[in-house]
C-alpha positions in Angstrom: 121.7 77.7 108.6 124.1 80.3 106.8 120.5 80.6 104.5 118.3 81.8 106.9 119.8 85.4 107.5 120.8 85.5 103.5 117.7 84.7 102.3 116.2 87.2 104.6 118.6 90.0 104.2 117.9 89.4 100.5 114.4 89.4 100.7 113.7 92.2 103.8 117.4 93.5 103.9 115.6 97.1 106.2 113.5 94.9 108.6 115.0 94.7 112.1 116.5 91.4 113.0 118.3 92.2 116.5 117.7 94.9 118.9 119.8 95.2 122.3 119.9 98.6 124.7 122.4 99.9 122.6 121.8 98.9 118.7 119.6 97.9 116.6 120.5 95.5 113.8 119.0 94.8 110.5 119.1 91.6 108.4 121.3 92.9 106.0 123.5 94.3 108.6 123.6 91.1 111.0 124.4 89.2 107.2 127.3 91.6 106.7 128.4 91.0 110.3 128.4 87.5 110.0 130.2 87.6 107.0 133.3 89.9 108.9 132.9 87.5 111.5 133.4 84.2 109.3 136.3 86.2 107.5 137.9 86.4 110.9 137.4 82.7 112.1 139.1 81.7 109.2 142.0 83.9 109.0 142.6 82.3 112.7 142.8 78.7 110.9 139.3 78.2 111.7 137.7 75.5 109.3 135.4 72.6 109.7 135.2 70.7 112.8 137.1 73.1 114.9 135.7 74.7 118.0 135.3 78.6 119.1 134.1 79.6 123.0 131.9 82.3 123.8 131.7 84.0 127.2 129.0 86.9 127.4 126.2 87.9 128.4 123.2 87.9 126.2 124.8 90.2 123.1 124.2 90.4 119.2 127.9 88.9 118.9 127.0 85.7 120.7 124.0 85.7 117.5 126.4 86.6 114.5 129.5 84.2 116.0 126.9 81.1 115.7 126.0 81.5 112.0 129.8 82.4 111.4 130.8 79.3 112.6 127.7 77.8 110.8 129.2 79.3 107.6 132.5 77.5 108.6 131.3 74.3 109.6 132.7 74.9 112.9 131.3 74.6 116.3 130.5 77.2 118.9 130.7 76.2 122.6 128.6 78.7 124.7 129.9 79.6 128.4 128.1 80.1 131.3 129.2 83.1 132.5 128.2 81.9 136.0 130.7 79.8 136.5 134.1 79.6 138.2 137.4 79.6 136.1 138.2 76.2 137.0 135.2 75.0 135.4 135.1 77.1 132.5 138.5 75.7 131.9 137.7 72.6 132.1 135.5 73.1 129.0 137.5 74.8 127.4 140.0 72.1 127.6 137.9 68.9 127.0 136.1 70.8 124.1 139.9 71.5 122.0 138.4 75.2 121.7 141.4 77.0 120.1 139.9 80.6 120.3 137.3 82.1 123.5 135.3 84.7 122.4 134.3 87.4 124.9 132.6 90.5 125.8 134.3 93.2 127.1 132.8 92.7 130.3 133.9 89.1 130.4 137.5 89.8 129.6 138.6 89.5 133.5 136.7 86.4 133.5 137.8 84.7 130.4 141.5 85.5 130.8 141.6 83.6 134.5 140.0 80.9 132.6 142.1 80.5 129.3 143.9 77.4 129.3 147.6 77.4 127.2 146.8 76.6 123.1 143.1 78.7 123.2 143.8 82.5 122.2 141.1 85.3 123.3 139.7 87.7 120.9 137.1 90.2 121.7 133.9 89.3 120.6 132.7 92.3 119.3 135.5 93.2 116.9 135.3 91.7 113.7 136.2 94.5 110.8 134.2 94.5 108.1 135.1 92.1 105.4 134.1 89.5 102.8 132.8 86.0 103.8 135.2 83.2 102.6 133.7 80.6 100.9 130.7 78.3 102.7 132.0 75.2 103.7 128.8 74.5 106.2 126.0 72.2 105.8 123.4 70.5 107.3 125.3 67.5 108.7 127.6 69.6 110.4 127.6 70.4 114.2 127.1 73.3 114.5 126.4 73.7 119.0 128.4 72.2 120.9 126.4 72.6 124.3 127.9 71.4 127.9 125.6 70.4 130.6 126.2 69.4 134.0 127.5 66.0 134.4 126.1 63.2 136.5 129.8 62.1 137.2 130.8 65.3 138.5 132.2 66.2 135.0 130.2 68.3 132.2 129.2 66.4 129.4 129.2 68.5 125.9 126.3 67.6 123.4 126.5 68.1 120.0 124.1 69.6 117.9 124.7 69.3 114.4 122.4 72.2 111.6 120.1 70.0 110.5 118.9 69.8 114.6 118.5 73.6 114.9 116.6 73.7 111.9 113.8 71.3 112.7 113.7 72.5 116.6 113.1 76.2 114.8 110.3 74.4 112.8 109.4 72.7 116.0 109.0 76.3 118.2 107.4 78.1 114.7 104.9 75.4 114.9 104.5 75.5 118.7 103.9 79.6 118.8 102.7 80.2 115.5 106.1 82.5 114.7 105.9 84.5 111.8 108.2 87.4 110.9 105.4 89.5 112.2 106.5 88.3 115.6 108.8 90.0 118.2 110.5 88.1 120.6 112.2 89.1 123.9 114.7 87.2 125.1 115.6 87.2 129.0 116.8 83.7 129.7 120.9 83.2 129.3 121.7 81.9 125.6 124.2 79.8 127.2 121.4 77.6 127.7 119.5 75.8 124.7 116.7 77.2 126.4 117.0 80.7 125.8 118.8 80.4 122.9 117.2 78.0 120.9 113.4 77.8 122.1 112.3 81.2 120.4 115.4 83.1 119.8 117.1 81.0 116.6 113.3 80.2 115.6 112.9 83.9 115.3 115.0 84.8 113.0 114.4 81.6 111.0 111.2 83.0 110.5 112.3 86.5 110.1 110.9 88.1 113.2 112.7 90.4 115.6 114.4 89.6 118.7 115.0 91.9 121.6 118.2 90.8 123.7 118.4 91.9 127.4 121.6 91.2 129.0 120.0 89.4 132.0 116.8 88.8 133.9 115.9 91.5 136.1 112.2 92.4 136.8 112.1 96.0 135.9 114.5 95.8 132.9 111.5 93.3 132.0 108.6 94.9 132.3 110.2 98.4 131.3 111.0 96.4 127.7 107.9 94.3 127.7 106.2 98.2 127.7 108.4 100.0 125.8 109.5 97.3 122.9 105.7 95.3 122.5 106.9 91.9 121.9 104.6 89.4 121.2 106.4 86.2 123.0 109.0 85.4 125.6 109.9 82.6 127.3 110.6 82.4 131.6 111.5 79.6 133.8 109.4 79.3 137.2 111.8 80.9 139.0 112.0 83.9 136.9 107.8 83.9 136.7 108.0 83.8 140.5 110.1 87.1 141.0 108.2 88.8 138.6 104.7 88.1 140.2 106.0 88.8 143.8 107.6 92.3 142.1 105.7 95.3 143.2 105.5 96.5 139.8 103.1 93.1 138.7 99.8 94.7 139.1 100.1 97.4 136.8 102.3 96.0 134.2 101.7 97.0 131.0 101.9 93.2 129.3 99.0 93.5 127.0 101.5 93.2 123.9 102.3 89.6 125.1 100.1 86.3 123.3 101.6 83.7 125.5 104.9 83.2 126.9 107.1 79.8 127.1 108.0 78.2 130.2 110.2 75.3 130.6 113.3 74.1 132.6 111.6 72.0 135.4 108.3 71.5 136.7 105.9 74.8 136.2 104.0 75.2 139.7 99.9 75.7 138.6 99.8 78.7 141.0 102.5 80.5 138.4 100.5 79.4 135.1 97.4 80.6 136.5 98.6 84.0 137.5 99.5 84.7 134.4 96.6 83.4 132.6 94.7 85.5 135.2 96.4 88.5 133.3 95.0 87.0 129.8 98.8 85.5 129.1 98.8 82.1 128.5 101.6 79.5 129.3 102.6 77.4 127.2 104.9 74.7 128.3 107.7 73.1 126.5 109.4 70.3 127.3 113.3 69.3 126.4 116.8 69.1 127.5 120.0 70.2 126.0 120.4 67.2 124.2 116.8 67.2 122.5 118.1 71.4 121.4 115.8 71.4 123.3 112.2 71.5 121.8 110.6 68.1 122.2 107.1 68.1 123.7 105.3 71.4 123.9 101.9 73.2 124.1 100.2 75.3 121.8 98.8 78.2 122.9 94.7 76.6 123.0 96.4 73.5 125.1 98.1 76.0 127.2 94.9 77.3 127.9 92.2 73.3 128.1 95.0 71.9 130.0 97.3 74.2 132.4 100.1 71.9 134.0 100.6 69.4 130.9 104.0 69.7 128.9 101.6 69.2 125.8 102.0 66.6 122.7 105.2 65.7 120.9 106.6 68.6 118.7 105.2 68.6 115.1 109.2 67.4 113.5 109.3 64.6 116.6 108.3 61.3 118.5 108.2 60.8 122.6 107.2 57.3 123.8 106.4 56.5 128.0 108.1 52.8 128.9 108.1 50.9 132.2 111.3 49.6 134.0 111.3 47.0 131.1 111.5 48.9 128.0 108.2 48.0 127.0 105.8 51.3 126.1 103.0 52.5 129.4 100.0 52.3 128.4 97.8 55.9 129.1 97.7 57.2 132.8 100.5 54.8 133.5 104.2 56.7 134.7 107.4 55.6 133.3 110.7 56.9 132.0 109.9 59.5 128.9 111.9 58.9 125.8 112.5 61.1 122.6 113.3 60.6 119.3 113.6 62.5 115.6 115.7 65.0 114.1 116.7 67.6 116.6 118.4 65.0 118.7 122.5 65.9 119.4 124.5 63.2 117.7 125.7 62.2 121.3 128.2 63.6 123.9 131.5 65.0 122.9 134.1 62.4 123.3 132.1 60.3 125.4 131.2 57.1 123.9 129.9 54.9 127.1 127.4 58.3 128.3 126.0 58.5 124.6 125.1 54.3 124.7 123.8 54.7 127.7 121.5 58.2 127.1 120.8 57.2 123.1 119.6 53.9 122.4 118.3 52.5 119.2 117.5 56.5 117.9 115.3 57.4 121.6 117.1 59.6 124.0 116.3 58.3 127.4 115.3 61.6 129.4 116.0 60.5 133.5 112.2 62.0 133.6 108.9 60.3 134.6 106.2 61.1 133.4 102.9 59.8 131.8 100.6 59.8 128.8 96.9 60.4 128.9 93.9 59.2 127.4 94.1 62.1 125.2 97.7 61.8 124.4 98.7 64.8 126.3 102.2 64.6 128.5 102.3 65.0 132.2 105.6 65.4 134.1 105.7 64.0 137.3 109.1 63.4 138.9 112.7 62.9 137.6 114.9 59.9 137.6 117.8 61.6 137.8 119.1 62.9 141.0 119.4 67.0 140.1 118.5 69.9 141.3 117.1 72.6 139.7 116.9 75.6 141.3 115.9 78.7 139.7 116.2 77.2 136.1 120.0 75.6 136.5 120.5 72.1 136.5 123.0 71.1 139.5 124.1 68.1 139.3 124.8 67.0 143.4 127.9 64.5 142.1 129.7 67.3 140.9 129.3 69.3 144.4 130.0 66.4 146.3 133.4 66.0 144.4 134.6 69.8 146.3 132.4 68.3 149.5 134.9 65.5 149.8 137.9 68.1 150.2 136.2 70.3 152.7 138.3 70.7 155.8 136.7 68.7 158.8 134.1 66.5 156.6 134.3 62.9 157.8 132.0 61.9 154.5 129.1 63.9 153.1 126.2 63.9 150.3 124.3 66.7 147.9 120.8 67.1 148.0 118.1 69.4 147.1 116.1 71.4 149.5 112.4 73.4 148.7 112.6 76.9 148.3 110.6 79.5 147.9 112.2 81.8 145.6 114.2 78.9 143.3 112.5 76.1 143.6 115.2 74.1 145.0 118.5 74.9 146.6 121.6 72.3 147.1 122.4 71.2 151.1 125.0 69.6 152.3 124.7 66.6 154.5 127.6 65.7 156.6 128.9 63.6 159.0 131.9 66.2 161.2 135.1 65.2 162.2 138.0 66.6 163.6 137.8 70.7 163.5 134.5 70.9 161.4 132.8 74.2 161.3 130.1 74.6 158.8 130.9 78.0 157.6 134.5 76.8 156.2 132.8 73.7 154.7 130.5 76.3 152.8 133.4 78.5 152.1 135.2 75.8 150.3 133.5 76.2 147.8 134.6 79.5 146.9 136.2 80.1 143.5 136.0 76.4 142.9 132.2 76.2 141.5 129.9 78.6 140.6 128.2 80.3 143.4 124.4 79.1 142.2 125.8 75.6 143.1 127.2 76.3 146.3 125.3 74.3 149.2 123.3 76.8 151.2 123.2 75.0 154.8 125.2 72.0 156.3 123.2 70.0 158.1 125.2 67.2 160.7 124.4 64.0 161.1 126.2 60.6 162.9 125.9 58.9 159.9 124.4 59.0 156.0 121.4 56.7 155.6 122.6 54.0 153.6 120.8 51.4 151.8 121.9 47.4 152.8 123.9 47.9 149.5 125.6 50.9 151.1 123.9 53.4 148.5 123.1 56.7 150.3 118.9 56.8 150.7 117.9 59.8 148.6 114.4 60.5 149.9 116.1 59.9 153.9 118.8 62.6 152.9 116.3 65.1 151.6 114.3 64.7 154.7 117.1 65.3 156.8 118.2 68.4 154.8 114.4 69.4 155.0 114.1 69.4 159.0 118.0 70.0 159.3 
C-alpha cells in the first residue's frame, strides 16, 4: 500500500490528493505526512504486528495514520466515535492497541475510554520527519475492523494489504475511477464502507477525495455545488434525509455520474428518485469482513436493473446454496456466500467465530438472497437477526445483555421495528416485574451503549413467545413491537 501515494507523489507530486474544510493536501504533501507519521509510530516501539486506535471524525489524519501503519506493518483499529466509553474500551482492550489516536475533538472522549497500557497521542501532531525503513507488505494486516457481535461482544476482522488492494481494484472497476475522478466522502471511515468503497480506491487511482466530517444535508449539497465531485457513496437512510430536505429540488448535483449505496436493503422509491434527477445508483454489496466490496453494479446495471446488488466484483466469486450446502439454482433463495482476495483472514482472536463464518475459502454472509437467469444478485432477507437502522448494524444480543440488568425487567428480548426516517429502530420487549417503569428501563442504557442502539419504546407483555424449544419467536416479537 505504502506504493500507492509514493508512486503518485512521484509521478503527480502538485495534484490534490485530500481536501477537508480546512486544507487541502497534495500527494507529495500526504507522502511527506505519512512519512512523519510512520517516524512517529516507530519511535513509540511501533513495529510489525502491533496495533494503533483511531477516534475521529472523518479527518486527513485518520488517511495518513493507515498508510503509516501500512509502512510499518502495523494495524490500525478505527473507532466509532458513536460509541460509549465502555465499549470503546472494550476494543481497545481485546485488540492489545498500545497507542489511541485522536482528534482534538475526541480527546474528552478518548481519555474516559483509555484503558491502563494504551497511551493517547493527538492525531494531528506528527513533526515532520524521515520515514524509517518499510517493513510492510502485502501479507500484512493492515485494518483491523470491529463489527457488532452476535454474542453481545464485537468481533475485530482482519484485513491484511493485499485485501485493500484488490477491493480498490474491485470499486475502480465498479465506477470506472480514474485520477480524473473526485470523490466525496460523507459516510464515517470507521466503517469499511465509507472508508474503503471509494475513498482508499481513490487515491489508488490517484483521484481526489473531499472529506466532510459527518453527514448533514446542507454541508452536502453546499459541497456537492461548490467542490463538483463526480461520485459519492450514501446509505438509504442518508438518501432518505436528503430527498425529504427542502433544499432537494434545486440542488445543484449535476457534477455527480452515479453515487454508491450499500449497507442494507436500498428501498426502489430512493433509487428511483435519484435516477429521476439523472443520478444513477449503483449498489454494492459487502460486509466488513468482505472490506467490503463483493458484489456490485456498474453504472449501466444500475440503470437495466434498479434494486439488484449487481454481479460478483471483477477480483471475486459469490455462490447462492440451500440449507444443505449445495449451490441454488437461478431464481431460487439461499444463504449468499463470498470468496477471493479481499476476504479478512478471520476474526481477531477468535478461532470458533472464524470456522464458523469462513469455510473452505467462502465467507458465509447471514444474507439470503438469489441468483437470476441472468446472473444478476437480488437481496432479499437476512439470516442474521440485526438491525440496521440508518446504516449501523445493531446487533439485538448485545442490547439485550444491558436489557437483562434493567431495574424492574422480569426477562426481555431486542427486536427491530420499521421506521421511517432509519429504516429500522431497536424495541424492547419485556415482561415487568416488581417496580418496572419503562422510562428507567430506557434510561439504563445511558452511558453503557451508544445512543443509536438504545431501544426506542418498551413494549409489555405476560410473556415472550417462545418456540416448544423455548427459543424466543422472532417474527411473533417483531409483531408485538410493531402493534406495541
Amino acid at each position: 500500500m505504502r506504493l500507492w501515494i509514493e508512486g503518485h507523489a512521484a509521478h503527480a507530486p502538485d495534484a490534490v490528493a485530500l481536501r477537508s474544510l480546512d486544507e487541502r493536501i497534495t500527494y507529495a504533501a500526504l507522502q511527506a505526512r505519512i512519512a512523519a507519521m510512520a517516524a512517529l509510530l516507530a519511535a513509540e516501539g511501533i513495529g510489525p504486528g502491533e496495533r494503533v486506535a483511531f477516534l475521529g471524525e472523518n479527518h486527513p489524519a485518520q488517511l495518513v495514520l493507515l498508510f503509516a501503519c501500512a509502512r510499518l506493518g502495523a494495524l490500525q483499529v478505527p473507532l466509532n466515535w458513536r460509541l460509549a466509553a465502555p465499549e470503546l474500551r472494550f476494543i481497545l482492550e481485546d485488540s492489545g492497541a498500545r497507542l489511541l489516536l485522536a482528534t482534538q475533538a475526541m480527546a474528552a472522549a478518548a481519555t474516559a475510554a483509555l484503558p491502563p497500557g494504551c497511551r493517547l497521542l493527538e492525531a494531528e501532531a506528527a513533526p515532520a520527519a524521515a520515514a524509517p525503513p518499510a517493513l510492510g507488505g502485502a501479507e500484512y494486516p493492515v485494518l483491523l475492523v470491529y463489527t457488532s457481535g452476535t454474542t453481545g461482544r464485537p468481533k475485530g476482522a482482519i484485513l491484511d494489504q493485499r485485501a485493500l488492494l484488490f477491493n480498490a481494484l474491485n470499486a475502480q472497476h465498479c465506477f470506472g475511477l480514474t485520477a480524473a475522478d473526485r470523490v466525496l466522502t460523507v459516510l464515517p471511515m470507521f466503517h469499511v464502507g465509507g472508508l474503503n468503497i471509494q475513498t482508499t480506491p481513490a487515491l489508488l487511482a490517484g483521484a481526489e477525495v473531499v472529506l466532510l466530517p459527518r453527514f448533514e444535508p446542507e454541508a452536502f449539497f453546499g459541497a456537492v455545488a461548490a467542490e463538483r465531485p463526480s461520485l459519492t457513496l450514501l446509505v438509504p437512510a442518508v438518501m432518505q434525509a436528503l430527498i425529504a430536505h427542502p433544499g432537494w429540488a434545486a440542488a445543484d448535483l449535476a457534477s455527480l455520474r452515479a453515487v454508491g449505496a450499500g449497507s442494507s436493503d436500498v428501498p426502489l422509491p430512493l433509487i428511483e428518485a435519484f435516477h429521476a434527477r439523472g443520478i444513477p445508483v449503483q449498489q454494492v454489496y459487502g460486509a466488513t469482513e468482505t472490506c467490503p466490496i463483493a458484489i456490485c453494479q456498474s453504472r449501466a446495471a444500475a440503470l437495466a436493473a434498479p434494486g439488484s446488488i449487481g454481479l460478483p466484483a471483477l477480483h471475486g466469486e459469490a455462490r447462492v446454496v440451500d440449507a444443505s450446502g449445495r449451490e441454488a439454482p437461478p431464481g431460487m433463495p439461499g444463504e449468499i456466500q463470498l470468496r477471493g482476495p479481499h476476504l479478512a483472514r478471520g476474526y481477531w482472536g477468535a478461532p470458533e467465530a472464524t470456522r464458523e463464518a469462513f469455510r473452505e475459502g467462502w465467507f458465509a454472509s447471514g444474507d439470503v438472497g438469489l441468483r437470476d437467469a441472468e446472473g444478476r444478485y437480488w437481496f432479499t432477507d437476512r439470516l442474521k437477526h440485526v438491525i440496521i437502522s440508518g446504516g449501523e448494524n445493531i446487533y439485538p444480543a448485545e442490547l439485550e445483555r444491558v436489557l437483562r440488568t434493567a431495574p424492574g425487567v422480569r426477562e426481555g428480548a431486542i427486536c427491530g421495528r420499521p421506521d421511517p426516517r432509519w429504516g429500522e429502530v431497536p424495541v424492547a420487549v419485556v415482561v415487568p416485574g416488581p417496580g418496572f417503569e419503562a422510562g428507567a428501563v430506557l434510561r439504563h442504557f445511558e452511558g453503557q451503549l451508544a445512543r443509536f442502539k438504545h431501544p426506542r419504546a418498551v413494549v409489555t407483555v405476560g410473556a415472550l413467545p417462545r418456540t416448544a424449544l423455548g427459543k424466543v419467536q422472532l417474527e411473533a416479537l417483531r409483531v408485538l413491537a410493531r402493534e406495541g
